[in-house]
C-alpha positions as CSV (number, residue, x, y, z in Angstrom):
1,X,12.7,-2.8,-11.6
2,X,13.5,-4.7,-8.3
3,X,16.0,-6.9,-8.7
4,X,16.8,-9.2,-5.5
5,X,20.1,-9.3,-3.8
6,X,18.9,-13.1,-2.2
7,X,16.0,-14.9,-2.3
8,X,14.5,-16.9,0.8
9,X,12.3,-19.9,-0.4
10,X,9.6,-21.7,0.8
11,X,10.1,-25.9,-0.9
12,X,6.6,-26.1,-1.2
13,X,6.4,-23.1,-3.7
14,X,7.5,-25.2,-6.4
15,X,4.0,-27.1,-6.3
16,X,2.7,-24.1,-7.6
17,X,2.5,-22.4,-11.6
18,X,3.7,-18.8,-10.0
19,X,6.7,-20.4,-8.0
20,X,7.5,-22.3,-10.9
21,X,7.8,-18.7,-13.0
22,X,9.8,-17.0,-10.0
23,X,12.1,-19.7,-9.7
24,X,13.2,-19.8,-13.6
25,X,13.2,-15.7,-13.6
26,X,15.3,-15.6,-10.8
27,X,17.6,-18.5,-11.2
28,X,20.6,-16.6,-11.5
29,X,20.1,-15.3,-7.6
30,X,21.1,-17.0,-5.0
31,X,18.7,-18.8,-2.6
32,X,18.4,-20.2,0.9
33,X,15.8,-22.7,1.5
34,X,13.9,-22.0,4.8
35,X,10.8,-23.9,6.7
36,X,8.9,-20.7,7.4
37,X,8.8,-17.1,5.4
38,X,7.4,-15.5,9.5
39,X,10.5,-16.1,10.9
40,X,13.9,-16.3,9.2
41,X,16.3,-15.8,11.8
42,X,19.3,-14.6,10.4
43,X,16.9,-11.5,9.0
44,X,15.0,-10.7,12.5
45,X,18.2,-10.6,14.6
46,X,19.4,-8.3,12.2
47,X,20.6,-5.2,13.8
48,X,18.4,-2.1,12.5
49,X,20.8,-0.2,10.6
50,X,20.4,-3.0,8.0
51,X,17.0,-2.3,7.5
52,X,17.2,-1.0,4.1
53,X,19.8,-3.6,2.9
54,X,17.1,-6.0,4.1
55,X,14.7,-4.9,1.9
56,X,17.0,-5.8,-1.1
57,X,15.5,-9.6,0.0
58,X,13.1,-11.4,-1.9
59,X,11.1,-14.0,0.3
60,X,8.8,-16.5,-1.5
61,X,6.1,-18.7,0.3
62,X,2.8,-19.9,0.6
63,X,0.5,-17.9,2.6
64,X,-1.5,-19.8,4.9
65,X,-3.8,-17.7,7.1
66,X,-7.0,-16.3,5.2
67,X,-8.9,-14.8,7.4
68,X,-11.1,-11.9,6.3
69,X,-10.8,-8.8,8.5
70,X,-14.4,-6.7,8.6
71,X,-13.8,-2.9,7.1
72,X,-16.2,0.0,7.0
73,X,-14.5,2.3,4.7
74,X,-14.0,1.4,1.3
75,X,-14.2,-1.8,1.7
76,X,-16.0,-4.6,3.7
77,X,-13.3,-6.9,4.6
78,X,-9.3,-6.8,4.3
79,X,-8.0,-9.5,2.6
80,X,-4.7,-11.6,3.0
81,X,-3.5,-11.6,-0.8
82,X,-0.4,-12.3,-2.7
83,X,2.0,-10.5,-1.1
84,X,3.1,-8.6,2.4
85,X,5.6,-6.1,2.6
86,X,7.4,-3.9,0.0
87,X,11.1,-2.8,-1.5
88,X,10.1,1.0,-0.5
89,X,11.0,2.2,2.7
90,X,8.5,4.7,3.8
91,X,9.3,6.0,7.4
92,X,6.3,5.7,8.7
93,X,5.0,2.4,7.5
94,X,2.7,0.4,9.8
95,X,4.0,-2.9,8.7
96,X,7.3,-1.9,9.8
97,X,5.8,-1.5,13.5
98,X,3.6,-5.0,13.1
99,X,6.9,-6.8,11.9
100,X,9.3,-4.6,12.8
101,X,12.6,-5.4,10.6
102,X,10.7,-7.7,8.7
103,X,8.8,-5.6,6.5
104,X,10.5,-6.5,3.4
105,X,8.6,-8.4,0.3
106,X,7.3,-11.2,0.9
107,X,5.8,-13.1,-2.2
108,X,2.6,-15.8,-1.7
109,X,2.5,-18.5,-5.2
110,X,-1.2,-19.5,-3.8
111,X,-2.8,-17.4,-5.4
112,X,-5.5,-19.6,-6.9
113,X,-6.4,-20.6,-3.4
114,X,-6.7,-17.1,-1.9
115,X,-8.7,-16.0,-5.0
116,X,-10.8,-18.9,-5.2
117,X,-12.2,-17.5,-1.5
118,X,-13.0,-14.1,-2.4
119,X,-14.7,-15.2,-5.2
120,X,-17.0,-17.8,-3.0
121,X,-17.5,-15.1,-0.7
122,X,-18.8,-12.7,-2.6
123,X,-20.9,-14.9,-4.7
124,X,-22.3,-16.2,-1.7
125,X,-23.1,-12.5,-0.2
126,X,-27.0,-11.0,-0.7
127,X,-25.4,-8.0,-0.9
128,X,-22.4,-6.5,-3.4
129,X,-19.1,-7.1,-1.2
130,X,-16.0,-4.9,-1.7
131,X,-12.3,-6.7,-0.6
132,X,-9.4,-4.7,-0.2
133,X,-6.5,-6.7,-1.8
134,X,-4.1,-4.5,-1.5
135,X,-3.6,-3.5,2.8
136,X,-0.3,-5.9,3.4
137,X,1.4,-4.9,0.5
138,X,1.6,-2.5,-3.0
139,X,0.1,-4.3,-5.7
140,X,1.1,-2.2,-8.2
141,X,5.1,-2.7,-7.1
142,X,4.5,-6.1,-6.7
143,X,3.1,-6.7,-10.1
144,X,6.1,-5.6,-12.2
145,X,8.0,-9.1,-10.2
146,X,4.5,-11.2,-10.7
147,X,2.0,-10.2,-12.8
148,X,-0.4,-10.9,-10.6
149,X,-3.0,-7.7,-11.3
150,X,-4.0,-8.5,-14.7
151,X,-4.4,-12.5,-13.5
152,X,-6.5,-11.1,-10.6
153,X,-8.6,-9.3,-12.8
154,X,-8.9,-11.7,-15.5
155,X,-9.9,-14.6,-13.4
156,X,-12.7,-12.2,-11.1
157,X,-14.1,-9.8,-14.0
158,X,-17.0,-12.9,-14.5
159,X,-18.0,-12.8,-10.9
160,X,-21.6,-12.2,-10.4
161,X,-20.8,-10.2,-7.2
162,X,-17.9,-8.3,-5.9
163,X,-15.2,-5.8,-6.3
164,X,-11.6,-5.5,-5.7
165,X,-9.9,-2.4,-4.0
166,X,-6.3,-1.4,-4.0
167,X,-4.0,1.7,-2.8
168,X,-0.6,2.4,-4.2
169,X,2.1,4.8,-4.0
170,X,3.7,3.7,-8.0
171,X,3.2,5.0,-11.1
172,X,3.6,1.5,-13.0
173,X,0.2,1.2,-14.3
174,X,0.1,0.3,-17.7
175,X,0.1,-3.7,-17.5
176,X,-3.6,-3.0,-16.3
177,X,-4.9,-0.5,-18.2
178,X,-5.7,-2.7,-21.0
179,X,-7.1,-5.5,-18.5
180,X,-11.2,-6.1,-18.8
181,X,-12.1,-5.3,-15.8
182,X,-15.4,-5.0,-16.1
183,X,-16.0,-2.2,-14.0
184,X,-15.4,-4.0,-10.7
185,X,-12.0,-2.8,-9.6
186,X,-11.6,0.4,-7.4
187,X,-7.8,1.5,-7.7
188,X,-6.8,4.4,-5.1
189,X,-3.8,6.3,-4.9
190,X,-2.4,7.1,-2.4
191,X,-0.5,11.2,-2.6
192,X,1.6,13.1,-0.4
193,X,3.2,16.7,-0.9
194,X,6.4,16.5,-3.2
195,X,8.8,17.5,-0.5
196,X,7.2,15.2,1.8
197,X,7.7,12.1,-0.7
198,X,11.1,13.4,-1.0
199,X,12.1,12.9,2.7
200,X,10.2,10.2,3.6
201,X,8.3,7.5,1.0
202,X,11.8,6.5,-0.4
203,X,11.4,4.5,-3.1
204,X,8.1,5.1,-4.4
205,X,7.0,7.2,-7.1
206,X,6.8,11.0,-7.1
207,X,3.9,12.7,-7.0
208,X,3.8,14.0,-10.8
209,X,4.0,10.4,-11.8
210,X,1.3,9.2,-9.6
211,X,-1.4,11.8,-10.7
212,X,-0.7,10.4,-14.1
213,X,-1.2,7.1,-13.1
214,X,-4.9,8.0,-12.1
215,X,-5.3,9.8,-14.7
216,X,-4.6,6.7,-16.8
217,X,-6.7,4.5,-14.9
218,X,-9.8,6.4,-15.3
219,X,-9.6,6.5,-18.9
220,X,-9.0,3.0,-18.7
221,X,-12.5,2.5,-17.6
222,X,-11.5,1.9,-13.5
223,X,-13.3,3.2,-10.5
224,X,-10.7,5.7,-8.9
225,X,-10.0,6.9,-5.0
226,X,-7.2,9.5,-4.0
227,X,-5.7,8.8,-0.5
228,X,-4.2,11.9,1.4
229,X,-2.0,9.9,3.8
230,X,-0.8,10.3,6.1
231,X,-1.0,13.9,6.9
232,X,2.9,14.4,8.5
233,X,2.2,17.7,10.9
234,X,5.8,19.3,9.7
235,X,6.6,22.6,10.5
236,X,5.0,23.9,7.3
237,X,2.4,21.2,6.9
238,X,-1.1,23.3,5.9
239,X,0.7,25.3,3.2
240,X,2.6,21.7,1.7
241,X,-0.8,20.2,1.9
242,X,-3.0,23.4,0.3
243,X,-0.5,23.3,-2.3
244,X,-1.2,19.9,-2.9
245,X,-4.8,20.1,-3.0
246,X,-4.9,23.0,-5.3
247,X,-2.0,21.0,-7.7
248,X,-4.3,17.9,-7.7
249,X,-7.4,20.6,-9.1
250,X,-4.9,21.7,-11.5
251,X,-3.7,18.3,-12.5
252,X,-6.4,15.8,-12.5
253,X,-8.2,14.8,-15.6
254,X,-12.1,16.0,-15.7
255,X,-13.1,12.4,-16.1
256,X,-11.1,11.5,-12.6
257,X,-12.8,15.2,-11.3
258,X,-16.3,13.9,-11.7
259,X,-16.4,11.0,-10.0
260,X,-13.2,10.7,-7.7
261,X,-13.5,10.4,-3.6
262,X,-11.2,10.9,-0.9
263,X,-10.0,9.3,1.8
264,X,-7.6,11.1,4.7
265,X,-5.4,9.4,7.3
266,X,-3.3,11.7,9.5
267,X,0.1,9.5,10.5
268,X,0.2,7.4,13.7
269,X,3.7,6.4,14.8
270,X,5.8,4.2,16.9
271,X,8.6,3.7,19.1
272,X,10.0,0.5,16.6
273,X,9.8,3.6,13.8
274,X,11.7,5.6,15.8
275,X,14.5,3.2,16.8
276,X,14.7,1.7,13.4
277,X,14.5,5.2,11.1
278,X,17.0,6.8,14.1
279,X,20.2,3.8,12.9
280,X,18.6,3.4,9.5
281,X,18.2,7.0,8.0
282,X,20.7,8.9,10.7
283,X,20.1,11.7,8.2
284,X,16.8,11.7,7.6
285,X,14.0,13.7,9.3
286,X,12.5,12.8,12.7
287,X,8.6,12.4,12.5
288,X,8.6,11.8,16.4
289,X,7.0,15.0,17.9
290,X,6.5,15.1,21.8
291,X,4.9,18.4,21.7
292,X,2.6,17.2,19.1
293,X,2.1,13.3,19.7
294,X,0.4,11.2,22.6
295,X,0.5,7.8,23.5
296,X,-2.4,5.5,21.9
297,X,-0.6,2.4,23.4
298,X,1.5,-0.4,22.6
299,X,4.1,1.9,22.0
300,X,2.4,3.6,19.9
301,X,1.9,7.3,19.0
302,X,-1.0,9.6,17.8
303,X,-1.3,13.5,16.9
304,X,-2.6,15.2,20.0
305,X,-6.5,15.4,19.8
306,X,-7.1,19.0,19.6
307,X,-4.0,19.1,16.5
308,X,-5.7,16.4,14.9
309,X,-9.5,18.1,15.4
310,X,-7.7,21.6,13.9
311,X,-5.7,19.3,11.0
312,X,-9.3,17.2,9.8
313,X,-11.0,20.9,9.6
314,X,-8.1,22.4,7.4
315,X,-8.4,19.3,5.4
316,X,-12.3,19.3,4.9
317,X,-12.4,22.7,4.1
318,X,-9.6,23.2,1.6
319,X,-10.9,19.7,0.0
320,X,-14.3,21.0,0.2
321,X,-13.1,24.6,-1.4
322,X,-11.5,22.9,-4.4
323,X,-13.5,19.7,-4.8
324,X,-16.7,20.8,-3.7
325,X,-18.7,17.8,-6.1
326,X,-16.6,15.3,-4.7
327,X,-17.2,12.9,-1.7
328,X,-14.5,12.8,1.5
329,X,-15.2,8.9,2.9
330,X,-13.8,9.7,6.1
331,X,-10.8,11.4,8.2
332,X,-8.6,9.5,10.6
């Protein structure tokens, strides 16, 4: 359980039932008062071997941007939701290059508001409209501070259109799996190799834990996804993945068999990830490849195209060897 070192707080939030509840469970931790959760200075000019001491922060506002981003894979639009950032510290994270330092929690008490939108939205739609709740942040970490899943699903399962979409790295499912969600929730999770998870996603769950978690949720009655991302090109990186693949066959339930789809993402990277992870983890292993990696811009790095054409083959034929019913959505 993630338990906050300081919390940074928004005045407003107190206008609002979920600040109200955050206030009185945390009022034994300190707080600072601040005018804006985007920029607290004293956190930005921090240097970046305090990157993972900064995510022992809790910040707590009121989101106000809700713009809708279009999507064509799972979903049809991102969504700005109830909260940005996370307490893991995954090496490759893109909100660490969109934010850099800043990528710790950030917690959003509107949540009426934001729902309230999706719901218009989709009711409004002629066609069934899918919104991806769950892109700024992991729901299913952030739910064990808030609570906010089973609210969400509670106050959307009477919709007559829609459905919610989520990606997570956590095991921590059970507050949901009793939720009526009335068939209109997609929850994906996101997998890795074992070793990979090891030296890379600290903080999240391990990779045992999280096929269980699906596992659950499809007995629970909820649409189910399995990310492969991102595919990290170590030295080893088709045998990891193959065993992977073959110990999701082995471990998935034949409910989540039938029906599950996939979705693969091979890493990008950055030069904010590599100046960051070099002071942050000195130890840790460098995901920067100049042999392998290209510039996309921006400071920002790709696989090489013809490792990338070679890595989506491998992965559509060993997915397609041991889940040959099942649909891949798309590689990037």
């Amino acid at each position: 359980m993630f338990k906050p070192k300081t919390i940074f707080y928004e005045k407003e939030i107190i206008n609002y039932e979920l600040g109200k509840e955050l206030m009185e469970k945390y009022k034994a931790i300190p707080k600072i008062e601040i005018e804006n959760h985007n920029n607290i200075e004293e956190l930005r000019k921090s240097e970046n071997k305090e990157f993972l001491n900064l995510k022992n922060n809790l910040i707590i506002g009121v989101r106000k941007t809700h713009n809708f981003v279009e999507n064509h894979k799972v979903s049809d639009y991102l969504v700005p939701y109830t909260s940005s950032g996370c307490s893991a510290a995954c090496m490759y994270c893109y909100l660490v290059c969109n934010y850099n330092k800043c990528s710790y929690l950030r917690l959003f008490v509107n949540r009426e508001h934001m729902l309230d939108k999706i719901i218009k939205t989709a009711e409004k739609s002629e066609r069934n409209l899918t919104f991806e709740i769950g892109s700024n942040s992991d729901l299913i970490l952030e739910n064990t501070i808030t609570g906010n899943l089973p609210w969400t699903i509670e106050n959307f399962k009477n919709t007559s259109k829609g459905m919610l979409t989520f990606p997570t790295k956590f095991d921590m499912v059970d507050d949901i799996l009793n939720v009526d969600h009335k068939g209109k929730v997609i929850a994906r999770m996101s997998v890795n190799p074992d070793e990979i998870i090891k030296q890379v996603e600290f903080g999240t769950s391990r990779l045992k834990g999280r096929i269980e978690a699906i596992n659950k949720l499809k007995e629970a009655g909820y649409k189910v996804g399995i990310l492969i991302a991102p595919v990290i090109m170590v030295d080893n990186w088709k045998e990891l993945y193959l065993e992977l693949i073959k110990q999701l066959e082995r471990c998935l339930s034949p409910q989540v068999k039938k029906e599950v789809f996939f979705e693969v993402i091979f890493m990008t990277y950055s030069y904010v990830h590599t100046k960051i992870n070099e002071e942050a983890f000195p130890n840790a292993i460098n995901l920067y490849s100049k042999d392998q990696m290209t510039g996309r811009g921006r400071g920002k790095y790709m696989y090489r195209n013809e490792l990338r054409k070679d890595g989506e083959a491998f992965m559509r034929e060993q997915l397609g060897k041991y889940f040959s019913n099942n649909k891949i959505l798309y590689v990037v």
